[in-house]
C-alpha positions as CSV (number, residue, x, y, z in Angstrom):
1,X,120.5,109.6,108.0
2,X,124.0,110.5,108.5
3,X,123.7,113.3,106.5
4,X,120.9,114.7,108.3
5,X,123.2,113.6,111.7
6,X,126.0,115.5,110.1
7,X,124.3,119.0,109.8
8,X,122.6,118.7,113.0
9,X,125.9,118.7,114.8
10,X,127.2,121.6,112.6
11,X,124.0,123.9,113.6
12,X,124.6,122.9,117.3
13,X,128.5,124.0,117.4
14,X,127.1,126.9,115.0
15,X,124.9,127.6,117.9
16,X,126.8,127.0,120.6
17,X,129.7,129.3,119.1
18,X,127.2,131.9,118.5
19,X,126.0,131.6,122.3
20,X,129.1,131.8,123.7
21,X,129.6,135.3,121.4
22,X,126.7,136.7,122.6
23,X,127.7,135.6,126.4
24,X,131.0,137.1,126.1
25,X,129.5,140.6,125.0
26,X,127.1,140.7,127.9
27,X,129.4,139.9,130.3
28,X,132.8,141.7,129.3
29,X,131.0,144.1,127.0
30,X,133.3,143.6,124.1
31,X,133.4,140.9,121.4
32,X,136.4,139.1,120.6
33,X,136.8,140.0,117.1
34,X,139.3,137.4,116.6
35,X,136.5,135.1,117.5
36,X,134.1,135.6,114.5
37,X,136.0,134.0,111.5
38,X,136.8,130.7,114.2
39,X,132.8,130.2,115.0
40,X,131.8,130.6,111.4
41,X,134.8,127.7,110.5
42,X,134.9,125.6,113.3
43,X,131.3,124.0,112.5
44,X,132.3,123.0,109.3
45,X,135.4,121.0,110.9
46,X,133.3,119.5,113.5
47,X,131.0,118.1,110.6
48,X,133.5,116.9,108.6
49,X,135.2,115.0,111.2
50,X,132.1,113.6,112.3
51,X,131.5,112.6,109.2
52,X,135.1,111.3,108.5
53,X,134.3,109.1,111.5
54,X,131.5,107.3,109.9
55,X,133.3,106.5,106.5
């Protein structure tokens, strides 16, 4: 269970990371190419710590 809780909330700050790309190049018609390497990372912090929370 909590490994199944563990990569749900990875996909959902995947996704919302993603989202918030794909906002940000509709609306100031640019991406923030700085921004790519920290949505691709930052899920797999998130994970971990919500893992690291249950151990």
């Amino acid at each position: 269970m909590l490994n199944v809780l563990t990569a749900l909330i990875g996909i959902a700050t995947l996704a919302l990371g993603v989202a918030w790309l794909i906002y940000t190049w509709i609306v100031h018609l640019e991406i923030p190419y700085f921004a790519i390497p920290l949505v691709l990372t930052v899920p797999v912090i998130v994970a971990v710590a919500f893992r690291n929370c249950w151990d």
